[in-house]
Backbone as a printed PyTorch tensor [residue, N CA C, xyz], in Angstrom:
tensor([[[ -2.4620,   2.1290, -14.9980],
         [ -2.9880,   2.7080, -13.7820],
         [ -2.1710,   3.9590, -13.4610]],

        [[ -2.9500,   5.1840, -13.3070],
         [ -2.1500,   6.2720, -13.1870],
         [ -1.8630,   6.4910, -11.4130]],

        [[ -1.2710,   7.2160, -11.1050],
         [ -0.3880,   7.8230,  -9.7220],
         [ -1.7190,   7.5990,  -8.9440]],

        [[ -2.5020,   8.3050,  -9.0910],
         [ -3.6960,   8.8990,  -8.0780],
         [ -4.6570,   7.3490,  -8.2500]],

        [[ -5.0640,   6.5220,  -8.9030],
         [ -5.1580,   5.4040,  -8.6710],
         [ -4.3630,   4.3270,  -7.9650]],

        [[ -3.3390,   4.6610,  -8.2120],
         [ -2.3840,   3.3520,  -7.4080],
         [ -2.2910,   3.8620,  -6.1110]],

        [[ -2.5690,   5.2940,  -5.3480],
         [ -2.7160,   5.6330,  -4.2490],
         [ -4.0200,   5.1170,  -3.6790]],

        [[ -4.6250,   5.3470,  -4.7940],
         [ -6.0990,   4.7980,  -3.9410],
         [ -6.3780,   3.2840,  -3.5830]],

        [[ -5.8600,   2.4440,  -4.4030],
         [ -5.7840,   1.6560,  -4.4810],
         [ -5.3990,   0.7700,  -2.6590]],

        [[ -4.0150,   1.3970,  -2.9180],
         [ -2.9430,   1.2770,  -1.4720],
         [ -3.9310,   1.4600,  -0.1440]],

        [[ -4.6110,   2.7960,  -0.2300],
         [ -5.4200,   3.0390,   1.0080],
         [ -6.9790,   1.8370,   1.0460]],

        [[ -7.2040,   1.6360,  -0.0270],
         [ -8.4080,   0.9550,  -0.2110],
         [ -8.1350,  -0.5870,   0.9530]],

        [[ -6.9390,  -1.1560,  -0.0070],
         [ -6.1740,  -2.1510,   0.9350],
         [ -5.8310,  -1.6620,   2.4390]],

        [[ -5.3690,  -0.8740,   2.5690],
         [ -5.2730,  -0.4120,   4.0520],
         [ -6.3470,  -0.7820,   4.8750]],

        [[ -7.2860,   0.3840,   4.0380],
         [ -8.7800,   0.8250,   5.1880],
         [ -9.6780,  -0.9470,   4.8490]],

        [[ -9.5930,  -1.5060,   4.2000],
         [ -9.7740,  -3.1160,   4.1880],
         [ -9.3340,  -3.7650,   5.1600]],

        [[ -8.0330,  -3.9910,   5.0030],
         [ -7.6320,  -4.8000,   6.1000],
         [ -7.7420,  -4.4680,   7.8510]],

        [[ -7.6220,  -3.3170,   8.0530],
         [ -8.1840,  -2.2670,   9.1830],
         [ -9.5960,  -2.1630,   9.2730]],

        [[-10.4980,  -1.7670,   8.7660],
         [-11.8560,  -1.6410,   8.7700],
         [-12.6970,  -2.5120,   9.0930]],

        [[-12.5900,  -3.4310,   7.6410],
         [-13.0410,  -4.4890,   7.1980],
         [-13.5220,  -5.5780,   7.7940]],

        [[-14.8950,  -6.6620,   7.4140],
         [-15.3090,  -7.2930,   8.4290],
         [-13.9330,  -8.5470,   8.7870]],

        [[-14.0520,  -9.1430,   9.6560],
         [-13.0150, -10.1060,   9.8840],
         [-13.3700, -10.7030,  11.9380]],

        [[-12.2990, -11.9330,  11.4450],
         [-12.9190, -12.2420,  12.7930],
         [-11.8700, -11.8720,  14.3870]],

        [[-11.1020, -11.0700,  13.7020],
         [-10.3550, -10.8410,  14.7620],
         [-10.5110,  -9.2610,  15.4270]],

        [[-10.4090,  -8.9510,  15.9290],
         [-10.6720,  -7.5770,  16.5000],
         [ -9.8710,  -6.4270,  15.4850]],

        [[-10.9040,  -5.0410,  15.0060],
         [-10.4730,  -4.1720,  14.8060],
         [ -9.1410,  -3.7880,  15.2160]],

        [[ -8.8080,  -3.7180,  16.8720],
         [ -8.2350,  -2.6790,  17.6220],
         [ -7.2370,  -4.0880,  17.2870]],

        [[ -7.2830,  -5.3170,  17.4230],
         [ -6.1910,  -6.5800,  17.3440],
         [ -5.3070,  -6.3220,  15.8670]],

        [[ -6.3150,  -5.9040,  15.2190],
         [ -6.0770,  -5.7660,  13.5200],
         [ -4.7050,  -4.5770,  13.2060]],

        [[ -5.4680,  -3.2330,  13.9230],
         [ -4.9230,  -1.9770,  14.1610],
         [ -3.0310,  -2.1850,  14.4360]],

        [[ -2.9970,  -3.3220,  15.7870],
         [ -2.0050,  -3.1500,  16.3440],
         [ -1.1030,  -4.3750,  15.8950]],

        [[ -1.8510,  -5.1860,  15.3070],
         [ -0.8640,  -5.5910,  13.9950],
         [ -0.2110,  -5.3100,  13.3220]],

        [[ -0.7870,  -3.8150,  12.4780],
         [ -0.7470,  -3.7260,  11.3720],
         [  0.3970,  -2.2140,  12.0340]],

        [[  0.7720,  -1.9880,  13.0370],
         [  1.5500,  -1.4660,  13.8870],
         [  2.7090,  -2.0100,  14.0790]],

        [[  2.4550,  -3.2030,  14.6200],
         [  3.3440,  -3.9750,  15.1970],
         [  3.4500,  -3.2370,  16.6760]],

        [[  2.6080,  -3.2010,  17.1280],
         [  2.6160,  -2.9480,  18.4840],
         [  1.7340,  -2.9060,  19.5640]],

        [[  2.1850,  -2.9920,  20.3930],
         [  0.3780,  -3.2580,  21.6620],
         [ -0.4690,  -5.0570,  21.8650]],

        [[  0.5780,  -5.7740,  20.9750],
         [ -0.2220,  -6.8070,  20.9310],
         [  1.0170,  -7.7300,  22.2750]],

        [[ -0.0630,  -8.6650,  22.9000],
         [  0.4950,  -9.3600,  24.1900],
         [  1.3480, -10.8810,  23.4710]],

        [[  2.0700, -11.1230,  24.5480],
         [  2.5460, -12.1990,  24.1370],
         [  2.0250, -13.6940,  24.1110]],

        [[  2.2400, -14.5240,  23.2310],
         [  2.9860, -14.8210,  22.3380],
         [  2.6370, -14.3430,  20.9500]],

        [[  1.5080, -13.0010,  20.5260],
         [  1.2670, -12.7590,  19.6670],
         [  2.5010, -11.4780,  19.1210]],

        [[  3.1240, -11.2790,  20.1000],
         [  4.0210, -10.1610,  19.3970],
         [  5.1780, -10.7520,  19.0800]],

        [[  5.0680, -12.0300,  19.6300],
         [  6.4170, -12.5700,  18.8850],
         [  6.4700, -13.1420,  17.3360]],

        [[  5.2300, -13.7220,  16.9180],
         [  4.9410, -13.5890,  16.0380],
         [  4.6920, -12.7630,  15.0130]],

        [[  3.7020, -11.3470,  15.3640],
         [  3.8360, -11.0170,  14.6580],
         [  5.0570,  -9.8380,  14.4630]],

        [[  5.9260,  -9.9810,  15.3570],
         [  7.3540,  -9.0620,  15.4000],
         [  8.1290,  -9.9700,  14.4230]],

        [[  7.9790, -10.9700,  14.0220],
         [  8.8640, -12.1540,  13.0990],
         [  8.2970, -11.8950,  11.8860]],

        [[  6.4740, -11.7220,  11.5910],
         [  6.0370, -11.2120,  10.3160],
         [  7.1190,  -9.9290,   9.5030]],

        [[  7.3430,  -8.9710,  11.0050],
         [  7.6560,  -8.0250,  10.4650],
         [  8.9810,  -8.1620,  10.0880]],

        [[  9.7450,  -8.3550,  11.0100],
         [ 11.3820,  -8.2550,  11.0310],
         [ 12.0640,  -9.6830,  10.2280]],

        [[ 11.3060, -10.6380,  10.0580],
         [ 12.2710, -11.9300,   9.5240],
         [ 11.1200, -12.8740,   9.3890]],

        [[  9.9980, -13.1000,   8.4400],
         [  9.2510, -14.0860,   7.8670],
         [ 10.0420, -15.5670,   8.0060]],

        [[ 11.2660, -15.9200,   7.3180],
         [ 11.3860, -16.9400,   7.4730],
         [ 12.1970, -17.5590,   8.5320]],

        [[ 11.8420, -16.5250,  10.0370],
         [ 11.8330, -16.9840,  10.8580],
         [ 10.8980, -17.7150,  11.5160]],

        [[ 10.1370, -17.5510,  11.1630],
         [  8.8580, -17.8920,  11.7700],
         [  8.6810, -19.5200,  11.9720]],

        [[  8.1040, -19.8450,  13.3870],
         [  8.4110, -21.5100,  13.4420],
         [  6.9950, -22.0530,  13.4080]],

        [[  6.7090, -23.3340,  13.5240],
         [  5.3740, -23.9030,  14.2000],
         [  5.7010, -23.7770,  15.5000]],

        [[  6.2980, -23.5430,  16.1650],
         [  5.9850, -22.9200,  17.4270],
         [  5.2520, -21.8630,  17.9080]],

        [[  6.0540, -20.7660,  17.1420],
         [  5.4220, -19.6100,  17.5560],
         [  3.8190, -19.5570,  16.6330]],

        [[  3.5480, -20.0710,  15.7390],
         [  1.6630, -19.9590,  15.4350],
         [  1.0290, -21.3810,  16.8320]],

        [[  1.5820, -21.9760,  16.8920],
         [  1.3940, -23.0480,  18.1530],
         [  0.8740, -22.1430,  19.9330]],

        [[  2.0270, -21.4220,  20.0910],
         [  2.0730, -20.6110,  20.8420],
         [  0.6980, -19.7700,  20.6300]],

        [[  0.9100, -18.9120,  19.5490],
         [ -0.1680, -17.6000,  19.1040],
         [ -1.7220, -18.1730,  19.2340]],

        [[ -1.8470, -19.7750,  18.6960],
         [ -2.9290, -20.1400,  18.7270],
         [ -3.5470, -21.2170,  20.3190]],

        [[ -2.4970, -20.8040,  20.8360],
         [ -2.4310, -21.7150,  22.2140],
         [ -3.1510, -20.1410,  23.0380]],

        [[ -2.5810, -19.3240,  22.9870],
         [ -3.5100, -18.2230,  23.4430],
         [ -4.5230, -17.6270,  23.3340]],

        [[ -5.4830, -18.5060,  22.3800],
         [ -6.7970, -18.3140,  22.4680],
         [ -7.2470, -17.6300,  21.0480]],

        [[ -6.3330, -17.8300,  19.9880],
         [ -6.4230, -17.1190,  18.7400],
         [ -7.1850, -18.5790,  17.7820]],

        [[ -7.7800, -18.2090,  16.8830],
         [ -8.4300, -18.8730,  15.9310],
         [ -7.1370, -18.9950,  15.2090]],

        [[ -7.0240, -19.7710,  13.7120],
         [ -6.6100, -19.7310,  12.3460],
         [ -7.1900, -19.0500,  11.9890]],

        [[ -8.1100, -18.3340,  11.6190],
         [ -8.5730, -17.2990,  10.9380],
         [ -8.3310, -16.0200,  11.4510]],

        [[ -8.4610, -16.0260,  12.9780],
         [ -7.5880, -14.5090,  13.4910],
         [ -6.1950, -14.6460,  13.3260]],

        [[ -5.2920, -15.7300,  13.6860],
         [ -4.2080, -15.3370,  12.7580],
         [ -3.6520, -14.6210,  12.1020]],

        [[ -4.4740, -15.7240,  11.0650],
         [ -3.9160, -15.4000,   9.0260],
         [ -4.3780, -14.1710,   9.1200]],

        [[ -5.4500, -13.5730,   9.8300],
         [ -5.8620, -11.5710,   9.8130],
         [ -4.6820, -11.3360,  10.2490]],

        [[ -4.4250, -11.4800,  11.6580],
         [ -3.2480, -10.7320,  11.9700],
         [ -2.0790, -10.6690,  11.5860]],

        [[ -1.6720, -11.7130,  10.5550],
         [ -0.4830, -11.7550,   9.4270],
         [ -0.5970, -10.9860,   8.9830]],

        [[ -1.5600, -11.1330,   8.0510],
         [ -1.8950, -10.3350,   6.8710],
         [ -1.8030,  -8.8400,   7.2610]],

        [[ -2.3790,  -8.6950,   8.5510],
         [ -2.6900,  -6.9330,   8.5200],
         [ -0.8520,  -6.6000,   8.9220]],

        [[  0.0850,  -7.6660,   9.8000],
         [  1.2640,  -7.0780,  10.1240],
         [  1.9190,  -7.0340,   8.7600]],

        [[  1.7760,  -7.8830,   8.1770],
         [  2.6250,  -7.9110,   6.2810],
         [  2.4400,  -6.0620,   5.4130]],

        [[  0.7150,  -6.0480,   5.7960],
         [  0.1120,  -4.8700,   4.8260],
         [  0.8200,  -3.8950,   5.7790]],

        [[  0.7980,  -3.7780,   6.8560],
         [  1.4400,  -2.6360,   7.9420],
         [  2.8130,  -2.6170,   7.6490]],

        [[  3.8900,  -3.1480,   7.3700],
         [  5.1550,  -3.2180,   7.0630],
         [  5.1880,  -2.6470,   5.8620]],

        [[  4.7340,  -3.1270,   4.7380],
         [  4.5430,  -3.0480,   3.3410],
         [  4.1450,  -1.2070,   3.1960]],

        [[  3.1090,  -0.8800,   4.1250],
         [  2.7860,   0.2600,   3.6710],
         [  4.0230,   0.8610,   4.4290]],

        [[  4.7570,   0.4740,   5.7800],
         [  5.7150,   1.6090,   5.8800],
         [  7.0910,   1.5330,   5.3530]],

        [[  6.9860,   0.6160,   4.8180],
         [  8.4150,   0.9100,   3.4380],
         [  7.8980,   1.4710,   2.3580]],

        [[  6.3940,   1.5520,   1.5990],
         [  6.2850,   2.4080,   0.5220],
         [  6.5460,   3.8210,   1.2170]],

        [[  5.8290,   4.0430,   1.7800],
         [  5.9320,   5.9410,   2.5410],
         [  7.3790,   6.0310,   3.0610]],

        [[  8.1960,   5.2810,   3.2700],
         [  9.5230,   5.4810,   3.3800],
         [ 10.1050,   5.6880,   1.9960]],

        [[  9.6990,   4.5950,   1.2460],
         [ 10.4350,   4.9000,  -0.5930],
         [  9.8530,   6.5230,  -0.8240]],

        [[  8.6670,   6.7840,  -1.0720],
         [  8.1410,   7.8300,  -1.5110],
         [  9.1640,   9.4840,  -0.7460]],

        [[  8.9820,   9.1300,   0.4900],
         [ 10.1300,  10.0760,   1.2490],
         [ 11.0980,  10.3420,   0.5550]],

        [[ 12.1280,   9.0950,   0.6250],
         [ 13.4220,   8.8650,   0.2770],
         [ 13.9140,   9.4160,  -1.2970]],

        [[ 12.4400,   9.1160,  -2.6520],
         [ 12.3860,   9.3420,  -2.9840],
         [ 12.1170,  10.8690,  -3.5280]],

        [[ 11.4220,  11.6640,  -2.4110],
         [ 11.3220,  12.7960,  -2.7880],
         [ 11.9700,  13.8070,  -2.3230]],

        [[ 12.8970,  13.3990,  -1.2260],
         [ 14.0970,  14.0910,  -0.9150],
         [ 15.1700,  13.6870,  -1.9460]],

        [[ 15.1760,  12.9480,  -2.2590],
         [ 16.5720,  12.7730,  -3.4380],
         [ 16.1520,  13.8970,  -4.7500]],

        [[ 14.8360,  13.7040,  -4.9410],
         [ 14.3830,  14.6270,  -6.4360],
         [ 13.7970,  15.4900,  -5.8900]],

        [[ 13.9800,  16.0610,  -4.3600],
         [ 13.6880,  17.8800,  -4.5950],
         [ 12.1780,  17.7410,  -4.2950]],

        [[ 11.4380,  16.9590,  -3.9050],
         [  9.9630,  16.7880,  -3.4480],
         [  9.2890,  16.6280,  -5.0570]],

        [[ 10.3260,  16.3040,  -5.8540],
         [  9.1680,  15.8790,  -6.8970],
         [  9.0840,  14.8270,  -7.3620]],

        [[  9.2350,  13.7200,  -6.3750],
         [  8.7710,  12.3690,  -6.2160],
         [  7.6220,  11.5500,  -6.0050]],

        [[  7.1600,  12.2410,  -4.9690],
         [  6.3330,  12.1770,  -4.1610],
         [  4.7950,  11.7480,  -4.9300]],

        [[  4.8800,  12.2830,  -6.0020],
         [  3.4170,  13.0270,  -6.5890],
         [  4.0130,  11.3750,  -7.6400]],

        [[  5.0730,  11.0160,  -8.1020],
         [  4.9730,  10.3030,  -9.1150],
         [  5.2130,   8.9100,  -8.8710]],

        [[  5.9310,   8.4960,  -7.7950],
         [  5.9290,   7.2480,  -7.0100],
         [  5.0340,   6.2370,  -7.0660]],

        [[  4.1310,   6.7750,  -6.9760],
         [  2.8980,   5.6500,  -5.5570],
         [  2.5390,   4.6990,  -6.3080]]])
């Protein structure tokens, strides 16, 4: 798989998990995949997706789903805070990477 595929690839997954049909709200999805804007007890959760997974208790999905969330909006809103993290450590590597080699990283990374 060359550069310009594995980019596309990345956004495909993005604009999926963002776009994509599902049963939890777009804008719920969005601010997942942020980590931000979402009310509590869902930001505690998904602030634990982001910052410390195996923190995560049966409490806090207890909690998340005590507030009126499905299992299936959930596991979306995992998933989209996991893919939201994930994509901002690649665009951080790619950076990091292309300031170390002079911006000619960037293009060969992804």
């Amino acid at each position: 798989m060359d550069e310009d595929e594995k980019r596309a690839a990345h956004r495909a997954l993005v604009d999926r998990v963002l776009n994509g049909e599902g049963r939890a709200s777009a804008e719920q999805r969005a601010r997942a995949f942020g980590n931000e804007g979402l009310s509590p007890p869902l930001d505690v959760l998904i602030g634990k997706v982001v910052d410390g997974p195996a923190q995560i208790t049966d409490a806090d999905v207890a909690a998340a789903k005590a507030s009126g969330c499905t299992e299936d909006q959930l596991f979306e809103l995992v998933v989209c805070a996991a893919v939201g993290q994930s994509a901002r450590l690649y665009e951080a590597g790619l950076a990091a990477l292309a300031e170390a080699t002079g911006g000619e990283g960037s293009d060969r990374a992804s």
